[in-house]
N, C-alpha and C positions, 0 to 999 in steps of 0.2 A: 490459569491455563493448565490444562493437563490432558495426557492421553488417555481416549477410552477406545477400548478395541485397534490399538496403534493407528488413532485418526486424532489431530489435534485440536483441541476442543476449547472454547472458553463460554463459560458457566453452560455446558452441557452443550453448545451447537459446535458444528462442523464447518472450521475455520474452512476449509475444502469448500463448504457450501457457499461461506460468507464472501469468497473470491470470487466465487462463480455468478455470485447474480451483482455483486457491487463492484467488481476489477478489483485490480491493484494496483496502489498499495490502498489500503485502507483499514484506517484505525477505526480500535475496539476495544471500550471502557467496559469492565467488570462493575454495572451499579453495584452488586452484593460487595464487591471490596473495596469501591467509592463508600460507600456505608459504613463498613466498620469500621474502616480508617477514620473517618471525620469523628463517628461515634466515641473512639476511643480517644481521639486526641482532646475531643471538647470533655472527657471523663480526666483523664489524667489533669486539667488545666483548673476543672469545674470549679476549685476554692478560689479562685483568682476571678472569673467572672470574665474571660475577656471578650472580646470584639475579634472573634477570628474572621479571618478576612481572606478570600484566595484573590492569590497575585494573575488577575486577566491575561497579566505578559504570558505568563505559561502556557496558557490555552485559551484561546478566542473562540473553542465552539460555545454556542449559544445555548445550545439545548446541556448543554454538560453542563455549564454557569447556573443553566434553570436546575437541575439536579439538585446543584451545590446550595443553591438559595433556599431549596425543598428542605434539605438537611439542614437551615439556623445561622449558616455563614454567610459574609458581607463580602465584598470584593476590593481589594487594591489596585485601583488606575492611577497610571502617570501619564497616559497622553489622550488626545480629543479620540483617538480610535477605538482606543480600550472603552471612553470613558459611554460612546457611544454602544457599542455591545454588551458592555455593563445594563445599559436604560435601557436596551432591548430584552435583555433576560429578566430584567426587573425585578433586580436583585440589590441590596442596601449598599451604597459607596461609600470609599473612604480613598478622597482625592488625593494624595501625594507628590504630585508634579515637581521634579527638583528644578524643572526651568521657569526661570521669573516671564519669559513670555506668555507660560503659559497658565499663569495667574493673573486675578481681575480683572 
């Protein structure tokens, strides 16, 4: 986010604009800094090899999740809700449920 010509802007559009045709409130993901982020963190890890995973609890959009899965990462669900917008994004799981009901 930054100002250009004192209007607040994120990656170059007009937050003023994005109110006006979507209401508010409503949220707005920087892909270019969803990017480096991921970029950088699977770089600084890359000798370890791991299974990054984003935590669904965080965020349940879908289309963000597809993103996320674009960029190489896996998702961590603990319950049937997650675990379902997880299979919607269709994106690689890694089931973690601490509740024994909600196992086998």
């Amino acid at each position: 986010m930054k100002y250009i010509n004192k209007n607040l802007t994120i990656e170059k559009v007009n937050v003023q604009k994005i109110a006006k045709k979507f209401g508010t409130p409503t949220y707005c993901y920087s892909h270019k800094q969803l990017t480096e982020n991921i970029k950088n963190f699977k770089k600084n890890f890359s000798s370890f090899s791991p299974l990054i995973c984003f935590a669904v609890k965080s965020n349940t959009n879908v289309s963000l999740i597809r993103e996320i899965r674009k960029l190489g990462l896996g998702a961590d669900v603990v319950s049937m809700g997650e675990l379902m917008i997880a299979l919607k994004a269709g994106i690689c799981l890694l089931y973690t449920s601490p509740s024994p009901r909600d196992r086998g």
